[in-house]
One Martini backbone bead per residue (centre of mass of N, CA, C, O) as a GRO file, in nm:
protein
  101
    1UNK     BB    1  -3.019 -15.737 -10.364
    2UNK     BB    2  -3.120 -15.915 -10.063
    3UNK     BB    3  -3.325 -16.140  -9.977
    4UNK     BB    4  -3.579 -16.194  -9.671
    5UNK     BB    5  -3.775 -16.407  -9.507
    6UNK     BB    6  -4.071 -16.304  -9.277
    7UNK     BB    7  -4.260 -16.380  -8.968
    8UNK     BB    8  -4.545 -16.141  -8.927
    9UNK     BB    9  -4.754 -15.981  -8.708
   10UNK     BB   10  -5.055 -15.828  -8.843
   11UNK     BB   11  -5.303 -15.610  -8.849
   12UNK     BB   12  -5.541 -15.598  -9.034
   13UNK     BB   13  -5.578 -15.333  -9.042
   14UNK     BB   14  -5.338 -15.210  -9.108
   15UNK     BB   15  -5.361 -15.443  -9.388
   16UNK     BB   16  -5.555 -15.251  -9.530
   17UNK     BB   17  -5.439 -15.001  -9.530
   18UNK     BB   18  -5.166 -15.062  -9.724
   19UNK     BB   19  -5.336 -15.157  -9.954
   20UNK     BB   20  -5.449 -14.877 -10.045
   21UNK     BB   21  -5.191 -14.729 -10.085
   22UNK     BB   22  -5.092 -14.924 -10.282
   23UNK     BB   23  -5.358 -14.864 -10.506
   24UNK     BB   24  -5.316 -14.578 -10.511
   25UNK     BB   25  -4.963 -14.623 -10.622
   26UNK     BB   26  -4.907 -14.883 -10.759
   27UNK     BB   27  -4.859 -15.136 -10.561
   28UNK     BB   28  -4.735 -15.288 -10.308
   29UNK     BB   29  -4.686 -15.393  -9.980
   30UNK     BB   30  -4.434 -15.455  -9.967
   31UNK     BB   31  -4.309 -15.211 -10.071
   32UNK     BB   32  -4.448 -15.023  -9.855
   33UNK     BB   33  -4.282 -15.155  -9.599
   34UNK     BB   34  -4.024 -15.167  -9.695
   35UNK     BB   35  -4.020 -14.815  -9.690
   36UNK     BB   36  -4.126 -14.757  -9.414
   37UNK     BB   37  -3.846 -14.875  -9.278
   38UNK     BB   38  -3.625 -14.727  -9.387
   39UNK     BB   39  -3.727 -14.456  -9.296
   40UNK     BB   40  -3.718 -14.551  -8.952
   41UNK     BB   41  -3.390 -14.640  -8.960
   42UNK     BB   42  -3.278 -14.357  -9.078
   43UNK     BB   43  -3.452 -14.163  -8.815
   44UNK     BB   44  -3.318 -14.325  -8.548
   45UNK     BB   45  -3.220 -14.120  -8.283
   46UNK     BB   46  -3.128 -14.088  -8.027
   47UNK     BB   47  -3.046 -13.875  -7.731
   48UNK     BB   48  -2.775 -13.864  -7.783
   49UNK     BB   49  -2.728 -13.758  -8.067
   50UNK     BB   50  -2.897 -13.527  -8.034
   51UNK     BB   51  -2.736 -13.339  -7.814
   52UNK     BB   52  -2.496 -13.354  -7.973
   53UNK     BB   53  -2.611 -13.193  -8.201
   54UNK     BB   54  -2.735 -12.970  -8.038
   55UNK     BB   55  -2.510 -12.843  -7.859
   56UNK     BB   56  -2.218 -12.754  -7.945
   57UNK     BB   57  -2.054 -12.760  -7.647
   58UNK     BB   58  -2.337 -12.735  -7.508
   59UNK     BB   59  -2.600 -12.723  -7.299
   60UNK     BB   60  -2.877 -12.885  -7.319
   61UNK     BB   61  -3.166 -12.974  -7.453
   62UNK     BB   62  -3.364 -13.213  -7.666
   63UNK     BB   63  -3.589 -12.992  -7.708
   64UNK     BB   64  -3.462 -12.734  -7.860
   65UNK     BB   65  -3.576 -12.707  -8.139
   66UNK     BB   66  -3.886 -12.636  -7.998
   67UNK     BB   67  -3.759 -12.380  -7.850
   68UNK     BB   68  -3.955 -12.075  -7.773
   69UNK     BB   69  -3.893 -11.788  -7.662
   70UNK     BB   70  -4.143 -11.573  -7.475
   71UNK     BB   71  -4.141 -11.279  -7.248
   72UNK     BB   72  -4.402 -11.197  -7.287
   73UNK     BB   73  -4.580 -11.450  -7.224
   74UNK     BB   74  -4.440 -11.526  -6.970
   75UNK     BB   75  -4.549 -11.284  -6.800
   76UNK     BB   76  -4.859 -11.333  -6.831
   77UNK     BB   77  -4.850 -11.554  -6.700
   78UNK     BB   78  -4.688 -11.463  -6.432
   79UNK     BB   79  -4.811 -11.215  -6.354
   80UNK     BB   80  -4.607 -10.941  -6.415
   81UNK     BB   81  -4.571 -10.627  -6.322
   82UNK     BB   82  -4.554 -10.290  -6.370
   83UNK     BB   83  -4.432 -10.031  -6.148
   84UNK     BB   84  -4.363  -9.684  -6.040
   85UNK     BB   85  -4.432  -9.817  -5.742
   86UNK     BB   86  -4.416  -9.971  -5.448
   87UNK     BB   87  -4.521 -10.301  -5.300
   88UNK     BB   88  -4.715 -10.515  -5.115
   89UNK     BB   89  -4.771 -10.823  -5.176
   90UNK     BB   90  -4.901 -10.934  -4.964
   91UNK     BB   91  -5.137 -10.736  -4.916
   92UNK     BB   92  -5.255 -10.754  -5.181
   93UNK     BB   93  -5.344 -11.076  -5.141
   94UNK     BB   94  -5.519 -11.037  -4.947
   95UNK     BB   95  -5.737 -10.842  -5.107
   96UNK     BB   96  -5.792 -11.080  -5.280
   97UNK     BB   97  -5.902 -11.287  -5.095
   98UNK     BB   98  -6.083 -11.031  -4.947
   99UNK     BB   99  -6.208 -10.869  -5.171
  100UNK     BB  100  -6.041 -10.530  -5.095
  101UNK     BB  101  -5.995 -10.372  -5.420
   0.00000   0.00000   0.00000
């Protein structure tokens, strides 16, 4: 492995929680630097190839992984009632708002 030295400025408090990290696992900051630069390059993934992961041949949104569906959930914000008979909307939230319900 070929190393090479670069001259980067780094926040002190930074360059103190590193250092920390380093003693308390027996190490250099060098080395919590250096893993944890290759941990962030490895992880790296575009928007694009992201949609690609997600999509498999279908439209998809980028933060499909995160996304779950509740239709209970769903309802109940959206306030949506079931009624065994028709009402008229219209005046329903008139009696709301003149609260004559």
């Amino acid at each position: 492995m070929t190393t090479s030295t670069i001259t980067i400025k780094i926040d002190t408090n930074l360059l103190k929680s590193i250092n920390k990290i380093a003693k308390t696992k027996g190490t250099t900051g060098n080395y919590i630097i250096n893993n944890m630069i290759k941990k962030a390059l490895k992880n790296t993934e575009t928007i694009e190839e992201k949609i690609k992961r997600l999509s498999n041949g279908k439209i998809t949104m980028a933060n499909a992984e995160k996304y779950n569906p509740d239709p209970e959930k769903f309802l109940k914000m959206a306030g949506i009632i079931e009624t065994k008979k028709p009402f008229d909307t219209g005046k329903a939230l008139n009696e709301i708002r003149k609260m004559e319900y």
